[in-house]
DOMINU-143860 format. One record per residue (C-alpha): x, z, y. Coordinates in pm, whole numbers, plus 50000, padded with zeros to 5 digits. Example, Ala and Ser with C-alpha at 12.3 -4.5 7.8 and 13.67 -1.06 7.14 Angstrom:
512305078049550513675071449894
//
This chain:
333438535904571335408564204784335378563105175338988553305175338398521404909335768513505173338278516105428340478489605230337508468205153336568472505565340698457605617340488429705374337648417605609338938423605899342148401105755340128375305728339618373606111342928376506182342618413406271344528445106186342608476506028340258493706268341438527906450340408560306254338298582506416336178597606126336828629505974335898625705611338098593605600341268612205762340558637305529340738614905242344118604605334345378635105395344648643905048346358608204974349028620605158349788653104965349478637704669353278624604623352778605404324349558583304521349278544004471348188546304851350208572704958352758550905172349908534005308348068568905412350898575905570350968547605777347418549305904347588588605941350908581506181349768549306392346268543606321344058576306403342568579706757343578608406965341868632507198338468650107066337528622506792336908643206468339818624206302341938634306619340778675506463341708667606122344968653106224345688686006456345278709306221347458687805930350028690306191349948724106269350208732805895353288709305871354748731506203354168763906040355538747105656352388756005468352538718805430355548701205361355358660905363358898646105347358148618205630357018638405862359448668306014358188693306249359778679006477358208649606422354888667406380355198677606742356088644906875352718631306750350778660706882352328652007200350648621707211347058631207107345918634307483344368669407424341178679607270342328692506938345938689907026345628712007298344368739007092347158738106816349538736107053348608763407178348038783906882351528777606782352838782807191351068818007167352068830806799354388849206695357078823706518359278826006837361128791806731357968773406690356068791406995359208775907258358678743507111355128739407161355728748407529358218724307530354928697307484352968718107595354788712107951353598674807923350678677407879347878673008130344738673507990343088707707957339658723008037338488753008129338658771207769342408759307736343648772708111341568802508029343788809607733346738804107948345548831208200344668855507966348108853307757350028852308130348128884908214348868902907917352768895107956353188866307761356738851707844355578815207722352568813907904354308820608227356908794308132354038770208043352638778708404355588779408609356358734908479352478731808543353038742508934355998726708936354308694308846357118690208560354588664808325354698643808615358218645508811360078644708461358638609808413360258582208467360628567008785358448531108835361348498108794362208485909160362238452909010359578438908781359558405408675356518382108600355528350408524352468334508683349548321308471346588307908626343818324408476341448303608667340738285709001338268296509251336598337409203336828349208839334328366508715335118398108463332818373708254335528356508189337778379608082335328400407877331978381707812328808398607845327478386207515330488400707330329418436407426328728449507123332408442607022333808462107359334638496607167336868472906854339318471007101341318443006915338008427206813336768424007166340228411307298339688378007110337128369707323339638368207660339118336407865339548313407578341388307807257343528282707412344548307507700345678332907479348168306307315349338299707659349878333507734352108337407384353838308007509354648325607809355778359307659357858340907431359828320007692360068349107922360698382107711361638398708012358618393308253355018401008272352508376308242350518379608548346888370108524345728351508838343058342609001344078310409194341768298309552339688331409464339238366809385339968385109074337228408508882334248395909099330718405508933331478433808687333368469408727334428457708357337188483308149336828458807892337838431108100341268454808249341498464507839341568428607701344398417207989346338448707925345928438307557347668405707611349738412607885350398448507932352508474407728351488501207492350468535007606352238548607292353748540306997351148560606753347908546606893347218511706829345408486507118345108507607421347818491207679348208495807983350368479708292348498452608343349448427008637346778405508776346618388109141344328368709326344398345209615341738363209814342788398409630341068419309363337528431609373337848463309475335368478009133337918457808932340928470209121340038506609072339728499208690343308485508732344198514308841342928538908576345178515608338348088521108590348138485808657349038465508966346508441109145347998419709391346468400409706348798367309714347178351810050348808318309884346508298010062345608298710413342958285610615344048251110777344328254411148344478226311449346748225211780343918248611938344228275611615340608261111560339608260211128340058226711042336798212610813336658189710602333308161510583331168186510423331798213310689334118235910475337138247810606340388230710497342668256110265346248249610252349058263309987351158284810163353638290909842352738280709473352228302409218351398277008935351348286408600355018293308454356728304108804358738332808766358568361109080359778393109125357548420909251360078445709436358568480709471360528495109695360468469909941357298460309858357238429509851357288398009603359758371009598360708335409403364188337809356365848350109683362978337009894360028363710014356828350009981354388383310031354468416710179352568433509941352438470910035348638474309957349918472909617352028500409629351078530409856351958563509747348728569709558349068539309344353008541009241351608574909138349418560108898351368532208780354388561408687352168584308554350298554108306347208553708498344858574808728343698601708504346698613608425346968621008864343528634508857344138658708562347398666108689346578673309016343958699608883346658718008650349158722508926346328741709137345288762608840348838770408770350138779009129347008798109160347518815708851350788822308946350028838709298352398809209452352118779609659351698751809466355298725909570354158690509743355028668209439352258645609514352188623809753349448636410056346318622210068346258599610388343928618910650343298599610941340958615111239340628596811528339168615911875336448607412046335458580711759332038589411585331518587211165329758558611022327508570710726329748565510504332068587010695329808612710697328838613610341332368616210245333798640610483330478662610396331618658109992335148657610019337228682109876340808689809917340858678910250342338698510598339648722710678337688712511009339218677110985336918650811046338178621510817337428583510911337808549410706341238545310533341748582510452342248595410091339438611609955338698635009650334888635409665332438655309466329908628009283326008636509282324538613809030326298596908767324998566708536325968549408206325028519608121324728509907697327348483507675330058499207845328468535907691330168530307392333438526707596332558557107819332378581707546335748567607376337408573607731336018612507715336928617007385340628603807480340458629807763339398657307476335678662307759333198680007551330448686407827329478676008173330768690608450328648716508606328568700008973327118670908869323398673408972322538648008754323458622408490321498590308301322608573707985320328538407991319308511907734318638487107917321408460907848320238462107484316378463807576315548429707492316878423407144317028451806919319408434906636321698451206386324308455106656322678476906862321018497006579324268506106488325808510806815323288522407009321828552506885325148567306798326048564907193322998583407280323798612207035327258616907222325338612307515322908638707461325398660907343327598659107662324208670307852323478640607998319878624208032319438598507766316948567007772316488570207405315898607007233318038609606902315728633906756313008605606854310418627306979309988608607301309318567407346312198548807444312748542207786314478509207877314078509608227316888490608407319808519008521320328508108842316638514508897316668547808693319578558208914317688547909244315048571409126316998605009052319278601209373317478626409579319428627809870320288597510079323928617810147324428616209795327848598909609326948582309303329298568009011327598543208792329078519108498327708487408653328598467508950325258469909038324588503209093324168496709458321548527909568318768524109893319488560509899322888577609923326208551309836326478540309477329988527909361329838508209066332578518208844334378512408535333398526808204336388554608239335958561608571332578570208467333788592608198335808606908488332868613808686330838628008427334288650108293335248662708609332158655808887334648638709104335858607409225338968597009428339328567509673340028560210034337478560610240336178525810329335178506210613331818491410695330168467210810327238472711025323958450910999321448449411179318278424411237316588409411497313388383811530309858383011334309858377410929307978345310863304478354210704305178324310403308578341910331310198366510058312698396110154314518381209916315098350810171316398375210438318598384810165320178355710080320148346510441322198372710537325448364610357324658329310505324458338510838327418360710789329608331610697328618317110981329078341211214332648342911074333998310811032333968315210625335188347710622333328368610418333838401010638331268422610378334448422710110335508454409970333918472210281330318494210281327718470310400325438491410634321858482610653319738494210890317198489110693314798513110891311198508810763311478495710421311048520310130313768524209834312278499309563311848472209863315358480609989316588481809642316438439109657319348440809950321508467009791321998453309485322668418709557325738433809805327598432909506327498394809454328808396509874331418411909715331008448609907332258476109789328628497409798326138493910055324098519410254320398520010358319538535610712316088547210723313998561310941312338596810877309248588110713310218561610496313318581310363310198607710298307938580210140310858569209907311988602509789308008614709698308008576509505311108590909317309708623009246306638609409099308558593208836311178619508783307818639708668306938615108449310208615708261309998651708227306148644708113307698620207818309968650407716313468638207890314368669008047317338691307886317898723907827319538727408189316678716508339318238687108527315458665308607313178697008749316288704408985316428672509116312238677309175313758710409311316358692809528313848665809664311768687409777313778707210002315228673510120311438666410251311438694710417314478693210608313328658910747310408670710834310868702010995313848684911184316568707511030318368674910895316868643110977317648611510827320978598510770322158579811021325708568511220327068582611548326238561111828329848556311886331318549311530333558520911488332668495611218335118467411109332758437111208328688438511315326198409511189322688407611337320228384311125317998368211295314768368511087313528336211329315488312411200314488324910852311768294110815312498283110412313188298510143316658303710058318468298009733321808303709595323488277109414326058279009173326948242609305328458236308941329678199409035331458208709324334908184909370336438212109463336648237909181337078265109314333808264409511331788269009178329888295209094330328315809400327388332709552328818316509881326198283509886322718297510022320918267510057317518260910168314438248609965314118209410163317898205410017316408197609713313508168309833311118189209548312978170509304315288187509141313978196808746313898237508639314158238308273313248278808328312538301308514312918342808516311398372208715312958400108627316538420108643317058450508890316328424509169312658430109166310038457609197306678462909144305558442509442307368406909282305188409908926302218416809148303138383509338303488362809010299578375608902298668368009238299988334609242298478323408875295238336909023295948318109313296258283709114293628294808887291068289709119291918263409310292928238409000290818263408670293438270608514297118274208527299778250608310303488258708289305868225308316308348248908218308488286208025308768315408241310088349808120309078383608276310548412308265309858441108457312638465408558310868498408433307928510908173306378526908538305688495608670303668480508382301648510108366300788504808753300028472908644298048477408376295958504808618295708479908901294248450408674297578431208736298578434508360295498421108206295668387408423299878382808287298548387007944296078364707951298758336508052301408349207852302258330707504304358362207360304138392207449306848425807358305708450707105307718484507083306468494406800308568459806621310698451806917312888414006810315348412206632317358383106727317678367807031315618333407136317708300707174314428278207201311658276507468308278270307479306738261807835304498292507869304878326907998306758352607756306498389307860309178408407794310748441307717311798465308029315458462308091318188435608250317348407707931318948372008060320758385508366323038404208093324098376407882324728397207595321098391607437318568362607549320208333907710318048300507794319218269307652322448254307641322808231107967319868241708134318818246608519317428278508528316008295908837316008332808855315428363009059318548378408895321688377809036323858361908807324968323108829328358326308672329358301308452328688307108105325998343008224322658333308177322768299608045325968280207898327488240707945325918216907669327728183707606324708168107818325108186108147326798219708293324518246208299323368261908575321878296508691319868290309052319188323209228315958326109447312468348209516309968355309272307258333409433310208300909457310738308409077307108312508958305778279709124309078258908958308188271808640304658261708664305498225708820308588220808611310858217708973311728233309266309028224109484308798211109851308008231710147304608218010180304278229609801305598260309825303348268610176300298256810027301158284009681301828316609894298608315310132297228346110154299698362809916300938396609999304828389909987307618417110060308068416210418310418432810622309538444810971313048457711135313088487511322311938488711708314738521111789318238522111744318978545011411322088563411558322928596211608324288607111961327418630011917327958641111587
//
């Protein structure tokens, strides 16, 4: 059988699941219908024709280089195919986003056919995305004389591929649908155990919300063929947990508009809104989509006589529906006005939507398209010896005197680029920042290399100091999936020049080591700007944003990012740390205290959360960091004080050597530079050139919380609170409850250490505790199984040297091999102790789960619905978050346990404590 009958063979499948043929983007197979295509007396020659046309992927795909060149042939008539005119020919290069295109295009701009040359300038003028070898050609042909090229350059300063667009509707209509009530997770919209499917665009989309809801949606488009549906997120947020494109991608899919007519399944325009806003990580994927997010404010807190929060009998405030936006009501979103109206009436000013920056992006059919174009235009006017026109609208610079820098301030006005020289930029300014570190994660990887392909990228970009492709969100079960998936990423991975957990030429051992961890590790410089495809890449050094898998791309294509700068919040702590109680607890207890401090409000959202964290090193630090993205922050940074900023970076360096040791490094030597870089970071702190980071004395922060750590007496848990009356309550990581809520009653059908939430010092605390019980009952029995899983390779190895390992073992009923890693994932339990693989495992979703309906306890920080464990007909499921010692001693008694209980377990055990700092960590004068 031929590659194309195993094409039609592969469609006669895919028919069976209701799904059109899959996207070309092999060679060989284009190939084959080309061939197909020349041969006019073909049986499948109409049908070649139709999948050369509309079904081959553009940008640097090698189908997107066999279709170039086919094309160019056509252009210069050493082909002739009746269907497609050269004129048509160049309307399909136009839409091949570069790569390939870009280099026919310009071939045929810079020959000699003078016909054929002015047309290929003509696309050529609409085109934005070209790298360094295709401006270079440019140049060259401009400097020589070439009457095109200056043509070609004159549009490009002129901004012509953008100002010739069309303008953005004043009027769009939608129509509401209520996608959900309460926060909706990106879960929900793109499941994590469907990420294998996330690069079959149309495959993937099936798995949107529910079956049900798509038929809804149809319903809608049908009755209103004029309007938008617009996703919503009613009583809650939209996009909370994940920086998902996938999630953006499936409700572009169903509600949005085709980018173009010869590529199938990428949309774009999608229209989602939420009560309490968007997530900012899911709005900025919105925005690479050129989509609008929307913050409707449709239900208000309920106020008394005295403008006091009215509560209900459980003590939460009273919400009341300002205007309805039930499912089927049909607004208008005016964007000139900006503002959205029902009929005549306004209901919301809604200019967050639509500043400058973002009409830009919903015009142009995304952000990229800005970014790109934005470059060009400089390249051009420079090229030129002119100033490059204002067609874009300024970035917003705002400088207030005699007001100090937070540290985010400071990290972005020290990376920012762009920006009026001297200028000292504070929150709400627009930024173009340099990134520092940039990290892929394996389920959105697949997704991250399609999105550099579409933007024809061939290699990182230079200023990047350093990048990491992981494996951790496929570490646990290595099933046909990811064989096939997997390894293919980390090819294209390698290729681009980024740092791969998994060697293609297999001449180093896998390394599954959780990203976020990875990441913490080879940021070695706490005034770094990472860009990582997670929502959890939330750094105790530097500020991590997690991102989207194309902003990623973005990242890793260009080394830069572009938002506003954003405000923090500043926290501080005060008080003595119980000896009996977990950092974790003075985790969780500060998003409880901060509700209360603020009548509800959660103040951290889509602001930096800034910790002074002062005397606890990275991995300890990590803990807080990473859960800020559950308070719904938009990144979080660590303050530190001198020598524990020095302490951290020599722990990172350590293990940066031993993934050069393994082999890691590449041929640019990135992981010795960042050795390199580390270094001289030590000794700027401690020679006193550059201390610390740390935030002007008199910077101005949005709101200040101070936890006290004395009022810190139990441990603290977060509850999904799944039966809730009030629906939208669910599943929020709002409920922090402490452990004599429970009367050491409620049942744990498992329990799990592991995720990017713990270190080192948590798998030392569950041998300590089963030695603990060893000796004082002989030997330890689990009421309930308990599964491990360390974060990194590093820390078993510590183990193993510090006796830890050997105690684990000898409780653990299964225990992971490498060398025949499992194949499937588990669905049944035994109560014991299972060791497992490195990497994220049930906090992912994607891989193990626990059983249907369970109550599972976990260190991770997932309790969505649906995440870690999903509903049986018996009883909801439900993921309870909590510390390492909380979940070890439930597993082993089957129950959360009392106080008393809990006490009695921990005694002598060395926990992770937190001792706050006794000085202020501020700068005076900047």
């Amino acid at each position: 059988m031929n590659i194309y009958q195993d094409y039609i063979q592969e469609i006669e499948e895919r028919k069976n699941q209701g799904l059109h043929p899959k996207p070309i983007d092999g060679a060989d197979l284009l190939s084959a219908i080309i061939d197909q295509i020349k041969d006019t007396a073909n049986e499948y020659r109409a049908d070649s024709l139709k999948f050369f046309i509309y079904n081959t992927l553009p940008g640097t795909t090698s189908a997107a280089g066999v279709k170039a060149k086919f094309l160019k042939e056509i252009i210069l008539g050493e082909s002739v195919v009746e269907e497609i005119t050269p004129a048509f020919a160049f309307e399909l290069l136009s839409h091949m986003k570069g790569g390939p295109s870009i280099e026919v295009l310009l071939d045929l701009a810079l020959g000699n056919d003078e016909a054929v040359a002015k047309q290929a300038a003509e696309v050529l003028k609409t085109q934005v995305y070209l790298y360094d070898a295709d401006t270079a050609r440019l140049k060259e042909a401009y400097e020589l004389g070439s009457v095109i090229a200056k043509d070609i350059l004159e549009s490009y300063a002129k901004a012509e591929f953008f100002t010739k667009l069309p303008e953005v509707p004043e009027e769009i209509k939608v129509v509401t649908f209520i996608a959900g009530e309460g926060d909706i997770s990106t879960d929900l919209l793109s499941p994590g155990n469907q990420a294998h499917s996330r690069s079959d665009r149309e495959l993937h989309g099936k798995c949107m919300i529910t079956p049900e809801a798509q038929d809804e949606i149809r319903m809608l488009q049908a009755q209103h063929p004029d309007a938008s549906v617009m996703l919503i997120a009613e009583k809650g947020t939209m996009g909370v947990g994940s920086s998902r494109m996938s999630g953006v991608n499936n409700v572009a899919l169903w509600t949005g508009k085709q980018a173009s007519p010869y590529v199938p399944f990428v949309n774009i325009a999608p229209i989602v809104a939420g009560t309490n806003g968007i997530s900012p990580i899911f709005l900025t994927t919105v925005d690479v989509t050129g989509g609008i997010g929307i913050d409707l404010q449709n239900w208000v807190k309920k106020v008394d006589e005295n403008g006091n929060p009215v509560r209900n009998e459980n003590g939460d405030i009273v919400l009341e529906e300002k205007y309805s936006v039930a499912t089927g009501t049909v607004l208008t979103i005016n964007t000139k006005e900006k503002k959205l109206y029902n009929g005549d009436v306004e209901l919301k000013d809604i200019s967050k939507s639509f500043t400058p920056q973002k009409l830009e992006f919903i015009k142009a059919g995304g952000s990229y398209a800005i970014v790109f174009g934005k470059k060009i235009q400089t390249f051009a006017a420079k090229t030129l010896g002119i100033t490059a026109p204002a067609v874009f609208a300024p970035s917003k610079e705002i400088s207030i005197e005699g007001q100090g820098l937070t540290a985010v301030e400071k990290i972005f006005n020290r990376n920012a680029v762009g920006v009026t020289e001297g200028k000292l930029l504070h929150a709400g300014s627009d930024v173009r920042v340099e990134v520092n570190i940039v990290g892929s994660q394996d389920t959105t990887g697949l997704m991250t290399s399609q999105e550099l392909e579409s933007m024809a990228a061939t290699v990182i970009s230079p200023i990047v100091d350093g990048a990491y492709q992981s494996g951790c969100h496929t570490a646990s079960v290595w099933d046909k999936k990811a064989q096939a998936n997997i390894p293919k990423l980390m090819k294209f991975m390698n290729d681009f020049g980024v740092i791969t957990a998994r060697d293609p030429k297999g001449e180093y051992h896998a390394m599954t080591d959780v990203i976020h961890k990875v990441l913490n590790d080879i940021t070695v410089d706490e005034w770094a700007i990472i860009i990582g495809g997670d929502s959890h890449t939330r750094m105790s050094k530097g500020v991590a944003f997690g991102a989207d898998s194309g902003t990623v791309a973005l990242a890793l294509a260009t080394g830069e990012a572009s938002m506003p700068i954003p405000e923090s919040v500043k926290v501080t702590f005060k008080g003595d740390m119980k000896e009996h109680m977990d950092f974790r607890d003075v985790v969780h207890a500060t998003q409880a205290q901060m509700l209360k401090q603020f009548d509800g409000e959660n103040v951290f959202q889509g602001r930096i959360i800034e910790v002074h964290i002062g005397t606890l090193p990275a991995d300890q630090a990590f803990t807080f960091t990473d859960w800020t993205a559950e308070m719904k922050a938009k990144a979080s940074i660590c303050i530190s004080e001198d020598d524990t900023l020095i302490e951290s970076l020599e722990i990172a360096k350590s293990r940066i050597q031993i993934m050069i040791d393994k082999g890691m490094d590449n041929k640019n030597h990135v992981l010795q530079g960042l050795i390199n870089k580390a270094n001289k970071r030590i000794e700027e702190i401690r020679t006193g050139d550059k201390p610390a980071l740390t935030p002007d004395a008199n910077a101005k922060y949005y709101a200040e919380v101070v936890v006290d750590l004395d009022i810190i007496v139990e441990p603290m848990i977060a509850d999904p609170d799944v039966n809730n009356d009030d629906v939208s309550k669910r599943y929020t990581h709002d409920t922090i409850r402490d452990l004599t809520y429970y009367g050491g009653e409620k049942k744990v059908d498992l329990g799990f250490v592991g995720s990017c939430m713990v270190h080192k010092g948590d798998l030392k605390i569950v041998s300590q505790m089963l030695r603990n019980l060893e000796q004082k009952n002989g030997k330890v029995e689990f009421n309930a199984p308990l599964v491990v899983a360390a974060p990194t390779y590093n820390i078993i190895d510590e183990l193993k040297a510090e006796g830890d390992w050997e105690l684990l073992e000898k409780y653990s009923g299964f225990e992971f091999n490498d060398a025949a890693p499992k194949g499937e994932a588990r669905t049944q339990y035994e109560n014991m102790m299972y060791l497992e693989r490195p990497g994220c495992n049930l906090c992912m979703g994607n891989q193990e789960k626990a059983e249907k309906g369970d109550t599972v306890l976990a260190t991770s920080t997932r309790l969505f619905q649906g995440r870690v464990v999903e509903d049986s007909e018996r009883k909801k499921g439900e993921s309870l978050l909590a510390s390492t010692p909380v979940v070890v001693l439930s597993a082993i008694i089957g129950r959360i346990p009392s106080i008393e209980e809990y006490k009695e377990a921990v005694e002598g055990i060395d926990l992770t404590t937190f001792v706050p700092s006794i000085k202020e960590l501020v700068t005076v004068g900047h």
